[in-house]
C-alpha positions in Angstrom: -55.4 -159.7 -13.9 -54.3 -157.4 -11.4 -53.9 -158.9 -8.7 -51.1 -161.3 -7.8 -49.0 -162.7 -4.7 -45.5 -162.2 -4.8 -43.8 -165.1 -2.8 -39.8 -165.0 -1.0 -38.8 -161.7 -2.1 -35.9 -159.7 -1.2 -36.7 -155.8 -1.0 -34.3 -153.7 -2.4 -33.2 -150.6 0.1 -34.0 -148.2 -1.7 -34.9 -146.2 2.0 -33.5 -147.6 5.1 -37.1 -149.1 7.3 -36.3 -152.2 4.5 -36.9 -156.0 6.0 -33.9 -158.1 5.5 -35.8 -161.4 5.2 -37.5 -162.2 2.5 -41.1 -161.2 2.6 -44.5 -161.7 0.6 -45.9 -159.2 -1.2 -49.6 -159.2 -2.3 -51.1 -156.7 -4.8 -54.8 -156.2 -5.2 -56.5 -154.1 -7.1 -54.0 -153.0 -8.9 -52.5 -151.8 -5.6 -49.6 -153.2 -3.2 -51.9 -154.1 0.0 -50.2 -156.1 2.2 -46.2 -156.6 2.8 -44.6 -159.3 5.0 -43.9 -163.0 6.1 -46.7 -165.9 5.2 -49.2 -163.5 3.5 -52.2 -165.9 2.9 -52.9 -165.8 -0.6 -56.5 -164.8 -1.3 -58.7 -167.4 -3.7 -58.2 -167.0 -7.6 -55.2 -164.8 -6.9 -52.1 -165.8 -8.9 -49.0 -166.7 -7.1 -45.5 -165.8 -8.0 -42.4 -167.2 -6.5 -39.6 -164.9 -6.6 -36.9 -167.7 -5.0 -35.0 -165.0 -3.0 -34.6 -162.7 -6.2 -34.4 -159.2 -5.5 -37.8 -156.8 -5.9 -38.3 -153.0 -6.0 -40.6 -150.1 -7.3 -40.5 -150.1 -11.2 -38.5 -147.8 -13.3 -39.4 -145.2 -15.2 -38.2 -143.0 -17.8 -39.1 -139.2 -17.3 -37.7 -137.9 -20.9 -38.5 -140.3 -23.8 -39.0 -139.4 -27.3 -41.0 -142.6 -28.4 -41.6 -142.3 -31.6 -38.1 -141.3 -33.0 -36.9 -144.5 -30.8 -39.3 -146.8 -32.4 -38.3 -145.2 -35.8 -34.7 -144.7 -35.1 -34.4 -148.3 -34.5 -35.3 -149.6 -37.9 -32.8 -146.5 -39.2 -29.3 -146.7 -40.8 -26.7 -146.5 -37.6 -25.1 -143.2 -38.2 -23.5 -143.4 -34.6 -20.2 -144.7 -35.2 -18.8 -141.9 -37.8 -16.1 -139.7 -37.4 -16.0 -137.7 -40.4 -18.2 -136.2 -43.3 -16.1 -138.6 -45.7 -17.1 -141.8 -43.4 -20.8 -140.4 -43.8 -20.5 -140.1 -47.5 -19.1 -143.4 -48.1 -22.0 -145.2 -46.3 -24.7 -143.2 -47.6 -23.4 -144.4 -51.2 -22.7 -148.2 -50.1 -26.7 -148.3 -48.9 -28.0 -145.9 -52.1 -26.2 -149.2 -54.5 -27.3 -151.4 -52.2 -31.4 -150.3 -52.2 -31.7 -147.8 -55.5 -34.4 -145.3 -55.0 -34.7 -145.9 -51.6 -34.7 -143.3 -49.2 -32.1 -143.0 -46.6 -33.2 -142.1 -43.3 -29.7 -142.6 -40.5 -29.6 -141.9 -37.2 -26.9 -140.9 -34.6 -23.7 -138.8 -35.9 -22.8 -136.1 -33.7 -20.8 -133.8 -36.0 -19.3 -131.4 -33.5 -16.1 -133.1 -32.9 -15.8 -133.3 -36.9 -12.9 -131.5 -38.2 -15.3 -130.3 -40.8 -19.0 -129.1 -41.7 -20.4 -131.5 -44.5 -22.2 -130.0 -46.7 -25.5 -130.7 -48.5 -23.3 -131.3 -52.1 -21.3 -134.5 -50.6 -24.4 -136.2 -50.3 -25.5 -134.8 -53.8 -22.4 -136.2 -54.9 -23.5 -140.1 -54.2 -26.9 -139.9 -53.9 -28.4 -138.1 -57.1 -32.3 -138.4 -56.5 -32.5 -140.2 -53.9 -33.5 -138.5 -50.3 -31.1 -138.6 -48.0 -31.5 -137.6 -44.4 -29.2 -137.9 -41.7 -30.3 -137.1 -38.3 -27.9 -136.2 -35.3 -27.9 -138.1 -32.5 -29.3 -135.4 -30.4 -31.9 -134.7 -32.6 -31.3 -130.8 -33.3 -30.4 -130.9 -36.8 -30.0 -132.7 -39.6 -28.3 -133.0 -42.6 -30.0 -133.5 -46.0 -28.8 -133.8 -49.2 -30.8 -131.4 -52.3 -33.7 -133.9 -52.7 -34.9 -135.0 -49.4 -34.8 -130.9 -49.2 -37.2 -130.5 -51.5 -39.1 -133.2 -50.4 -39.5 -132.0 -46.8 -40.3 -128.6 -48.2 -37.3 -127.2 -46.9 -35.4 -124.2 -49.0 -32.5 -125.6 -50.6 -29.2 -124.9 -48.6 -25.5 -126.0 -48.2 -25.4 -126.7 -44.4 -27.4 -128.1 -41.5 -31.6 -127.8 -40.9 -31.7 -127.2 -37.2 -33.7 -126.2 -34.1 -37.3 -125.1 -34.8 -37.2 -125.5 -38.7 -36.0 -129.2 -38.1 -38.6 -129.7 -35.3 -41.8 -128.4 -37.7 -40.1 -130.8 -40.8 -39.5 -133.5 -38.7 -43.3 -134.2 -38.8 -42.9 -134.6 -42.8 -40.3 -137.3 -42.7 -43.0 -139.9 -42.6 -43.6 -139.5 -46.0 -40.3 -140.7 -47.0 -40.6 -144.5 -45.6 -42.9 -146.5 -45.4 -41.2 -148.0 -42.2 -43.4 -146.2 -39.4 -44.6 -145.5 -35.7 -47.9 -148.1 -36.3 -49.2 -149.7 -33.4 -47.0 -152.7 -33.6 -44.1 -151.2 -33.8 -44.8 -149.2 -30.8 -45.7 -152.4 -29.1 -42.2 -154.6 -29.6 -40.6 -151.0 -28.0 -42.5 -150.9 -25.1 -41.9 -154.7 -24.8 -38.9 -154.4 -25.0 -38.9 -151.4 -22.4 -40.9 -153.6 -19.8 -37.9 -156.4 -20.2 -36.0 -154.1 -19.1 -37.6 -153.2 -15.8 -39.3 -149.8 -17.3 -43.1 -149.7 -15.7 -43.3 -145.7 -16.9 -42.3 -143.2 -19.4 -43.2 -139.5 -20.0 -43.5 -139.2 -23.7 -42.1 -136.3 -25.1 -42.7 -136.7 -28.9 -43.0 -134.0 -31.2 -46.2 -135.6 -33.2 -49.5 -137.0 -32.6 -49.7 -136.5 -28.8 -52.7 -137.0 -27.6 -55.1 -138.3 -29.9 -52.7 -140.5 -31.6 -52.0 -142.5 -28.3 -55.8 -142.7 -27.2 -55.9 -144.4 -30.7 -52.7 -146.8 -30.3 -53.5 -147.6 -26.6 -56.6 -149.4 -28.1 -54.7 -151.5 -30.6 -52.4 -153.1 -28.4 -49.9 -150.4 -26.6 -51.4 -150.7 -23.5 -48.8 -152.2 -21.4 -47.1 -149.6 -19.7 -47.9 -146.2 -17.7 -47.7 -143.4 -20.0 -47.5 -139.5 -19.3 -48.3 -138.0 -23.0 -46.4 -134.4 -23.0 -47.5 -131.8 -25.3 -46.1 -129.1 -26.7 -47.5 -125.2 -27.5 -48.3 -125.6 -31.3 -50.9 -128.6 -30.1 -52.0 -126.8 -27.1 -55.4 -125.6 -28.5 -56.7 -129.1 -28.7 -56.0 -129.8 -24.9 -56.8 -126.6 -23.5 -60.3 -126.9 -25.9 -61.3 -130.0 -23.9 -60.0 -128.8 -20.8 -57.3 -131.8 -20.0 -55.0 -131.1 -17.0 -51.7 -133.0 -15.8 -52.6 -136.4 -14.6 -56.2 -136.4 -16.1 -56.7 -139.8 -17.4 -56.7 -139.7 -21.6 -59.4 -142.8 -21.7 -62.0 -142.8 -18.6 -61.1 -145.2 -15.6 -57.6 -145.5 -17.3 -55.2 -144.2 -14.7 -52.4 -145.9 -16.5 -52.3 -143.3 -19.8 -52.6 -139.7 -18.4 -52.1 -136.0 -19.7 -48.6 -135.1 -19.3 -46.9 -131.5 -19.0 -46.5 -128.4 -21.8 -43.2 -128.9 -23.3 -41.6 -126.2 -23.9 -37.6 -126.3 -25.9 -36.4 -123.0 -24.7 -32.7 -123.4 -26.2 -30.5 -125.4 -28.7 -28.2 -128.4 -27.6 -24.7 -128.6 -27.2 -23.7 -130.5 -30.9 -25.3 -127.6 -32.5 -23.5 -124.8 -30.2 -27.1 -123.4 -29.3 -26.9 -124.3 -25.9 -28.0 -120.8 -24.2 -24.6 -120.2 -21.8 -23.9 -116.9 -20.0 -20.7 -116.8 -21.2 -19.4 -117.4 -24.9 -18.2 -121.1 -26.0 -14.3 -121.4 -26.5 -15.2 -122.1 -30.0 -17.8 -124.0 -32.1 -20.1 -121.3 -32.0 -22.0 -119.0 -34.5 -20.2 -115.6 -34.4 -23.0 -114.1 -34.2 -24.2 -115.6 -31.0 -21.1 -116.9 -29.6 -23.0 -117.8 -26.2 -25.6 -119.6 -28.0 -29.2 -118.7 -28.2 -32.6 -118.7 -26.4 -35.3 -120.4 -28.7 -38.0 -117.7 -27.0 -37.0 -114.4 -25.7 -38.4 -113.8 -21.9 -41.7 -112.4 -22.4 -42.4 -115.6 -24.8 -41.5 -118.2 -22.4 -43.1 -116.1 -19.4 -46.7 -116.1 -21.2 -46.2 -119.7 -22.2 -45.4 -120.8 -19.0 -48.9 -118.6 -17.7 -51.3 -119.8 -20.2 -50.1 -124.0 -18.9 -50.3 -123.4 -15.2 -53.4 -121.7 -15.5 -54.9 -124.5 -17.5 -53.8 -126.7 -15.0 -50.9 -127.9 -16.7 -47.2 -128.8 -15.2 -44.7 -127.6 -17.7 -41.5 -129.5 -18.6 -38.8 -126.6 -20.2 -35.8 -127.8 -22.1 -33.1 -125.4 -20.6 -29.3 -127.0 -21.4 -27.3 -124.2 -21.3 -26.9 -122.2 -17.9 -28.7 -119.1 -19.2 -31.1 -121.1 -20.1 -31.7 -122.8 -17.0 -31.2 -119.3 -15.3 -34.7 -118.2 -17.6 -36.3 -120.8 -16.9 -35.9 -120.6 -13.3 -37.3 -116.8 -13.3 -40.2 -117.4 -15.8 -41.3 -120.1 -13.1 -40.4 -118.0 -10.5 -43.4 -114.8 -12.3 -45.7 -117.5 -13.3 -45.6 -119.5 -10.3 -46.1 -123.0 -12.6 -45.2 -125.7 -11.7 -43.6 -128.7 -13.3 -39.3 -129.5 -14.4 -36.3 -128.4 -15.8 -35.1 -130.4 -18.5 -31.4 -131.1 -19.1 -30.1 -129.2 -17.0 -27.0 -129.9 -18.6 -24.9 -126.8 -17.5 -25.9 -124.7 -14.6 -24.5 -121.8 -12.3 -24.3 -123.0 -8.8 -26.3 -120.2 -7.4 -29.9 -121.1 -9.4 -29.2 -124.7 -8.0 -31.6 -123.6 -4.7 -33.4 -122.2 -6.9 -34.5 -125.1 -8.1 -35.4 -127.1 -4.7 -37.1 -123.5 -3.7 -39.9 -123.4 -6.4 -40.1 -127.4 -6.3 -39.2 -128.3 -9.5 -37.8 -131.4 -10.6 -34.5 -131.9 -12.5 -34.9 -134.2 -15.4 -32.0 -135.6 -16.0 -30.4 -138.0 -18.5 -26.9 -139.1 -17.1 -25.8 -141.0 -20.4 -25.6 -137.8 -22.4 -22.4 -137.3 -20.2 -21.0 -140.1 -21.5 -21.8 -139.0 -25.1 -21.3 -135.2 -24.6 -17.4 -135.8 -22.7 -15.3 -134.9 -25.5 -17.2 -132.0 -27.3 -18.0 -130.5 -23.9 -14.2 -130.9 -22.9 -13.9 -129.2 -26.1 -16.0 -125.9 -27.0 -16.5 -125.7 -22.8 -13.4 -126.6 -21.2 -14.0 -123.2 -18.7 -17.0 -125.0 -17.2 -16.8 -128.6 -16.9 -17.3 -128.6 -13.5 -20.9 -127.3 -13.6 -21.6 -129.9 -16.1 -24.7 -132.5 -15.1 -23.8 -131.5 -11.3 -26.1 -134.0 -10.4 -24.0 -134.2 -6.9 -24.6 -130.5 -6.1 -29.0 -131.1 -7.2 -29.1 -134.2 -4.7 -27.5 -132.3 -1.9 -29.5 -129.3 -2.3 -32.4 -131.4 -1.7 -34.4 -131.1 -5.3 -36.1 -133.8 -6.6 -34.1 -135.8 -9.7 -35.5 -137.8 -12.0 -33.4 -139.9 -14.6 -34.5 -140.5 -18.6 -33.0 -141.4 -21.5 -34.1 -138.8 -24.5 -34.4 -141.7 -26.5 -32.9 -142.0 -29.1 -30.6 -139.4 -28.0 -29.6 -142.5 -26.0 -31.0 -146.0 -25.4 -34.2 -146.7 -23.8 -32.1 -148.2 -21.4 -32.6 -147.2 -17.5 -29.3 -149.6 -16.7 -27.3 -147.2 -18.6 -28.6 -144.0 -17.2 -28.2 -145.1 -13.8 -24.5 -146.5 -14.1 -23.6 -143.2 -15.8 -24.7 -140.7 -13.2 -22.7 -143.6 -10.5 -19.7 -143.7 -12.5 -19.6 -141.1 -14.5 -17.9 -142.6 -17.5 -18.9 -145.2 -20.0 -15.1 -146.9 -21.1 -12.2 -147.3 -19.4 -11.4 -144.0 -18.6 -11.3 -142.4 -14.8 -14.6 -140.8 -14.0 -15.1 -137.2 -15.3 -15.5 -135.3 -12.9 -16.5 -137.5 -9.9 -17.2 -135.3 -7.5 -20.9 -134.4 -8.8 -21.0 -138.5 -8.8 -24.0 -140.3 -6.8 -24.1 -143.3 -5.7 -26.1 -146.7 -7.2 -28.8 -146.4 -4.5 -29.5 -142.6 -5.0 -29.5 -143.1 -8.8 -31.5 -146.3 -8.5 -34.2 -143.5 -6.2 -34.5 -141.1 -8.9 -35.0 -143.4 -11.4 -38.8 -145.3 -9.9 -41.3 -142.0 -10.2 -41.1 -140.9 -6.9 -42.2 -144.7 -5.5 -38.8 -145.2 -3.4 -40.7 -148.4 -1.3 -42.6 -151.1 -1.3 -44.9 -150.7 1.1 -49.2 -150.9 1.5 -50.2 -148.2 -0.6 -48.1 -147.5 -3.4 -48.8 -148.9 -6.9 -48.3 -152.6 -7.8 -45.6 -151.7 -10.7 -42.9 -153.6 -9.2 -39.7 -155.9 -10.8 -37.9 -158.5 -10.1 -34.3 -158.6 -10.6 -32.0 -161.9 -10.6 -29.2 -159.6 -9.0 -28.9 -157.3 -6.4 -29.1 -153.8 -8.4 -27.2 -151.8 -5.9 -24.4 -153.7 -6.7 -25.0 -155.2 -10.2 -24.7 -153.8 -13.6 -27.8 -154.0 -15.9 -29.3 -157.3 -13.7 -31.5 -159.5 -15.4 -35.3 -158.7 -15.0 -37.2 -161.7 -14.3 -40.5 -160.1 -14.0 -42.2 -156.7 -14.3 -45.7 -156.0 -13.3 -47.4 -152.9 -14.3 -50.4 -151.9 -12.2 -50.8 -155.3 -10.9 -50.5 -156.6 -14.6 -47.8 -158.8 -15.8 -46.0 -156.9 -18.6 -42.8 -159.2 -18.6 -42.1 -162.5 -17.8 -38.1 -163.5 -18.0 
């Protein structure tokens, strides 16, 4: 079904031409068509009484890697550790506990460690059994000797990051038999839709877009999806000629071709975070700013070859001269699409953002995550750090993800970080580049700010008023019309 008749609603005011009163809301089609008091309800249309909860445009989340989040949540919790010995110890309490059994964790972020583990203290409690322990902002990893070999990797005492950990990423698979099947794709986009989510641009590094025109046919067809790809599967989409927002199955708007994604630096655990000025310390002496991932001519012909295919690209840029690259290869190329990150950024390429209308994607909770290091190996620059206050008053378009399962798949927690700007009991960091709960709450619904005669019926309804709850309960979500939760 999709239509339905939303009965005694409260509209959250998102914009300010909002009705006070409850009103009806009737979606047809697919398709909100008629807002207001005493909507007559048309015959077999289904009837929902929303009993003065509060409804708004669905949320989505613009940066999502979802197959490491279905994956990662069937992983060993790496998260809470604060040193390579903590590490060790619970890599050899789960080798005693399952002998033989690969050991896959997730979540560590090793750059407030007081020192680099090395590839021989897992040796040292593991023996043959693969080990891999993958950071929780998914740059790098650390292995022990046989999940080396294993992954094809050459055998080495320290870290596998950036591009060699992306390409052996796509090998992990054969370790586990725990995987990203249908089904388990399904119970995390369930989950997703509980939580409000109608949207999500996919960002994941395998599979694209053959493997979800295979899974949206066994069950994963609940929510909208934007399937991202990135250069090294280009040839398949430019060969059949697919361009942003092209629908992946035909007369199925809600799975579409996504952007080009292009990683054009490191991330701040790993110190490869492409700055224009050196790191106080953490970094490789021999690039002490960090480091692009493509030099300028690369990313210039990359971002060509997508725009003129017709595709909107999506650049990774968390350092500022990163950002500052990406800025100027859009500005040769004229293509069109967002900034990732934008984690660090010089004031002056902030217009530069709003004047080639690109997007910010942004995902607040790495603030919340990233405080301490950043405090550490950037104290000089904190300031500039997710100056999400400086994007919104420049006028450029913001949009609000995860990077799950850099963090949760959780829109409640992105949108109370970039409000608060802290995630304990600590004063907010930096609140001046704070916005408020409505303004987060506007960047985080896929441009849909209203509910109004026209815009798509992917709509929720909350048990609390979000603009001044926490995380409310989600009574109902409806995707394109469709029920896809039911509290």
């Amino acid at each position: 079904m999709t239509d339905i008749l939303i009965r005694n609603a409260r509209l959250v005011p998102l914009v300010a031409d909002v009705a006070d009163s409850p009103v009806d809301v009737l979606i047809e089609h697919g398709v909100v068509t008629e807002v207001g008091p005493a909507i007559r309800r048309p015959p077999g249309v289904e009837e929902y009484d929303a009993a003065g909860r509060w409804l708004m445009p669905g949320l989505w989340d613009t940066h999502v890697h979802l197959g490491q989040w279905t994956l990662a949540r069937g992983r060993l919790d790496t998260s809470g550790l604060q040193s390579p010995d903590e590490a060790v110890r619970l890599v050899a309490a789960k080798v005693a506990e399952q002998p033989g059994r690969p050991v896959i964790g997730w979540g560590h972020r090793p750059g407030t460690w007081t020192r680099e583990p090395t590839t021989t203290d897992l040796d040292d409690v593991s023996g043959v059994t693969p080990v891999v322990l993958i950071a929780g902002d998914a740059h790098h990893a650390w292995l022990n000797r046989a999940a080396q070999a294993a992954l094809d990797l050459p055998p080495r005492e320290g870290m596998v990051a950036e591009t060699e950990w992306f390409a052996a990423y796509e090998r992990l698979t054969a370790l586990t038999d725990v995987g990203d099947d249908p089904v388990s794709y399904r119970r995390t986009l369930d989950d997703a839709a509980a939580m409000g989510v109608v949207g999500l641009v996919d960002f994941e590094f395998t599979g694209a877009v053959q493997a979800w025109r295979d899974r949206w046919t066994e069950g994963c067809d609940l929510l909208r999806v934007e399937v991202a790809v990135y250069a090294d599967q280009l040839g398949s989409v430019l060969a059949e000629g697919l361009r942003t927002g092209d629908p992946l199955h035909p007369g199925e708007d809600r799975l579409t071709m996504g952007p080009l994604k292009v990683i054009s630096d490191g991330s701040l655990n790993t110190a490869t975070a492409w700055c224009q000025h050196p790191y106080v310390t953490g970094a490789d002496p021999d690039h002490p700013a960090g480091a692009p991932n493509l030099d300028s001519a690369e990313l210039t012909d990359l971002l060509a070859l997508a725009h003129d295919a017709g595709l909107a690209v999506a650049t990774h840029a968390i350092g500022d001269a990163a950002v500052d690259a990406a800025l100027t290869a859009y500005e040769r190329t004229g293509a069109r699409g967002s900034v990732e990150h934008v984690q660090l950024v010089a004031r002056d390429d902030v217009p530069r953002l709003k004047r080639l209308g690109l997007r910010a994607s942004v995902q607040p909770h790495h603030l919340v995550d990233d405080r301490d290091l950043t405090e550490q190996i950037w104290p000089d620059r904190t300031d500039r750090c997710f100056a999400y206050r400086w994007l919104l008053d420049a006028g450029v378009t913001v949009s609000l993800g995860s990077d799950a399962p850099v963090s949760p798949l959780d829109p409640w927690l992105a949108i109370d970080a970039a409000a608060r700007r802290t995630g304990d009991d600590r004063p907010a960091w930096h609140a001046e580049q704070a916005i408020t709960r409505r303004e987060a709450l506007a960047a985080s619904v896929g441009g849909h700010v209203a509910v109004r005669p026209g815009s798509p019926g992917d709509l929720v309804v909350l048990d609390d008023d979000p603009l001044t709850a926490v995380g409310p309960n989600v009574a109902l979500t409806l995707v394109a019309g469709r029920v896809a939760h039911r509290g």
